[in-house]
C-alpha positions as CSV (number, residue, x, y, z in Angstrom):
1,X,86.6,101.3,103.9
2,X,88.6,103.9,105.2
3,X,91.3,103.3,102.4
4,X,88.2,103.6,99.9
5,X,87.2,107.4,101.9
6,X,90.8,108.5,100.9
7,X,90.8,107.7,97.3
8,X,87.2,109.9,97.4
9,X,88.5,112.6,99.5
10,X,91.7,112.6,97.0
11,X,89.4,112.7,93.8
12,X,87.7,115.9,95.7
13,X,90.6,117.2,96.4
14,X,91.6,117.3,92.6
15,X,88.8,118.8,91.9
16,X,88.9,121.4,94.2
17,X,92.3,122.0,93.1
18,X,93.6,121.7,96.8
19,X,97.5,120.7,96.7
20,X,98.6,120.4,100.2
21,X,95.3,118.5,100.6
22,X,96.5,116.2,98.1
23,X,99.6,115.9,99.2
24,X,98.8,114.5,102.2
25,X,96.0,112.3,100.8
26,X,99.2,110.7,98.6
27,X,101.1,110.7,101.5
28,X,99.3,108.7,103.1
29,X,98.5,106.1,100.5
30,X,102.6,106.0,99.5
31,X,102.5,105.2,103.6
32,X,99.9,102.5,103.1
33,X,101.8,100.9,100.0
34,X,105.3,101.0,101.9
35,X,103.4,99.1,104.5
36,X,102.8,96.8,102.2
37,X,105.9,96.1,101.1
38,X,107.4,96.0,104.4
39,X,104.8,93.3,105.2
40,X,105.9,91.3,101.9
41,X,102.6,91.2,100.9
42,X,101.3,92.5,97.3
43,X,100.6,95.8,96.7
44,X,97.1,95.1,95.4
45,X,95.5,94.1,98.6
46,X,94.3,96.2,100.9
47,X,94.6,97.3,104.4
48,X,92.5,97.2,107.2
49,X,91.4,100.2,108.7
50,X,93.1,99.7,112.4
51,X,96.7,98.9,109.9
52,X,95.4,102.2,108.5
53,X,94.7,104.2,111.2
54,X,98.3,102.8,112.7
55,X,100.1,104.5,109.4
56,X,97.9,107.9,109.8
57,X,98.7,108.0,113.5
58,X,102.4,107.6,112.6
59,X,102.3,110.4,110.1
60,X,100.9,112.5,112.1
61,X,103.4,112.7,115.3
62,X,105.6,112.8,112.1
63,X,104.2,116.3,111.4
64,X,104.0,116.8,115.3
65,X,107.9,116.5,116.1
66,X,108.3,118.5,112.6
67,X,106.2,121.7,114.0
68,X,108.5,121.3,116.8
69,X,111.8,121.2,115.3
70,X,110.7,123.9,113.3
71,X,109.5,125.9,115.9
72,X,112.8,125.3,117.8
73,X,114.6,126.4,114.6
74,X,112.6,129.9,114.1
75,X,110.7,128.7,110.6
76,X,107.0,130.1,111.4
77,X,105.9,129.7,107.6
78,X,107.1,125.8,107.5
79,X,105.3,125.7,111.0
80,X,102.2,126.6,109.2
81,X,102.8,124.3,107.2
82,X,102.9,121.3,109.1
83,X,99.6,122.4,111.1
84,X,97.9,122.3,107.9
85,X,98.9,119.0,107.1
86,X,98.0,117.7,110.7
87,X,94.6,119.0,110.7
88,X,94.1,117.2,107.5
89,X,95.7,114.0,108.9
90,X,93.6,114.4,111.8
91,X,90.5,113.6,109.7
92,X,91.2,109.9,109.8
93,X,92.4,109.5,113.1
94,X,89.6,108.3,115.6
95,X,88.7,111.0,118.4
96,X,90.7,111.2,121.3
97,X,90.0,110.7,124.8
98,X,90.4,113.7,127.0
99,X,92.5,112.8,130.3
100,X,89.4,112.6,132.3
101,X,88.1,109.8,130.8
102,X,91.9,108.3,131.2
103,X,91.9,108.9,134.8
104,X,88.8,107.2,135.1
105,X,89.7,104.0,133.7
106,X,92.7,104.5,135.3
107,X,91.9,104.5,138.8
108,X,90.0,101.6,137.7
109,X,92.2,99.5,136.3
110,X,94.5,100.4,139.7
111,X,92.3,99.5,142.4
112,X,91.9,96.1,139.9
113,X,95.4,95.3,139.9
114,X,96.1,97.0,143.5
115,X,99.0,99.1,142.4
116,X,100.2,101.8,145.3
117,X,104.1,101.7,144.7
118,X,105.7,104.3,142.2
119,X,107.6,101.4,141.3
120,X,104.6,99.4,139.8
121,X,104.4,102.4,137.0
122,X,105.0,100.7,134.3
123,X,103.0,97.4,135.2
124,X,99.9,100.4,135.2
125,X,100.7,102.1,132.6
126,X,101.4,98.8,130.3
127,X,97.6,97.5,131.0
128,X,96.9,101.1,130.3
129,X,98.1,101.2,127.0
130,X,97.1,98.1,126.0
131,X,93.8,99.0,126.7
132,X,93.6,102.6,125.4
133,X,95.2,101.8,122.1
134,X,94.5,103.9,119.2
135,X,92.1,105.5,121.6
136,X,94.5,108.0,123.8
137,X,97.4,109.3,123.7
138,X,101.0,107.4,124.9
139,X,101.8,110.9,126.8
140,X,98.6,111.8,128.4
141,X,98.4,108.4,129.4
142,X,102.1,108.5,131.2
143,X,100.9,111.9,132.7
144,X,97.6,110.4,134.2
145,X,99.7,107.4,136.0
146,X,102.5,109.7,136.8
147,X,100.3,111.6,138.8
148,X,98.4,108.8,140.5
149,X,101.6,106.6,141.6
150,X,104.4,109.5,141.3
C-alpha cells in the first residue's frame, strides 16, 4: 500500500513540477529496489510497508547526520536543503512518540522486570526497543532509561 501512495505522490509530484519532491520520491523507491537486491529477491515484487517504513526511516537519519555535517561545515544553503528533503521523508514515517509516553512504558516495563542497578541499562533499554520499534526514537529512548537508572 504504502509503496503504491509513493508512485501517486510521485505522479503528483510531476505534475506539479516539484523536483526535490521527486527526488526524494525516487530516492526512495531506488532504496526500496536496492533492498531488493540485497534480499536476492526479484525486483518485481513488492515490499511490505514495515520493510518500507525500515528504508524511509534509514533515509531519513541519512539526511539527519547530513544537516549535521553540514551544519558543522558552515553550508547553510545545503542545510536547507536536507530539511526539505526530511520533511518530505517524514510523510511516510509513522508519528512518533513523545518521551512522555516512553517514560511511561518505561517505568512499566521496569517495575515488570525489577530493574534498579545502572548496570541493568541495557537489559531495559533492549526490552525497550524491542517494544517501541518503528514507534520511538533509539535516542530518546536511551535518554528516558538513562535518566531512570543513571
Amino acid at each position: 500500500m504504502l509503496q503504491q501512495q509513493i508512485r501517486e505522490s510521485m505522479k503528483n509530484a510531476m505534475k506539479a513540477k516539484e523536483s526535490i519532491k521527486l527526488e526524494v520520491l525516487r530516492g526512495i523507491l531506488a532504496a526500496c529496489t536496492n533492498e531488493l537486491i540485497a534480499q536476492k529477491r526479484k525486483t518485481q515484487e513488492k515490499l511490505s510497508d514495515d520493510e518500507i517504513i525500515v528504508i524511509v526511516a534509514r533515509l531519513a537519519k541519512q539526511r539527519k547526520d547530513s544537516i549535521e555535517q553540514y551544519r558543522a561545515g558552515g553550508r547553510n544553503d545545503l542545510v536547507e536543503a536536507e530539511k526539505k528533503e526530511l520533511e518530505y521523508l517524514k510523510e511516510y514515517l509513522p508519528q512518533m512518540m513523545a518521551r512522555d509516553e516512553i517514560k511511561k512504558l518505561a517505568l512499566i516495563k521496569r517495575d515488570q522486570m525489577t530493574l534498579a542497578e545502572p548496570s541493568q541499562k541495557g537489559i531495559l533499554m533492549g526490552a525497550l526497543m524491542k517494544d517501541l520499534k518503528g514507534k520511538a526514537e533509539g535516542h530518546d529512548v536511551k535518554a528516558v532509561v538513562d535518566e531512570m537508572l543513571g
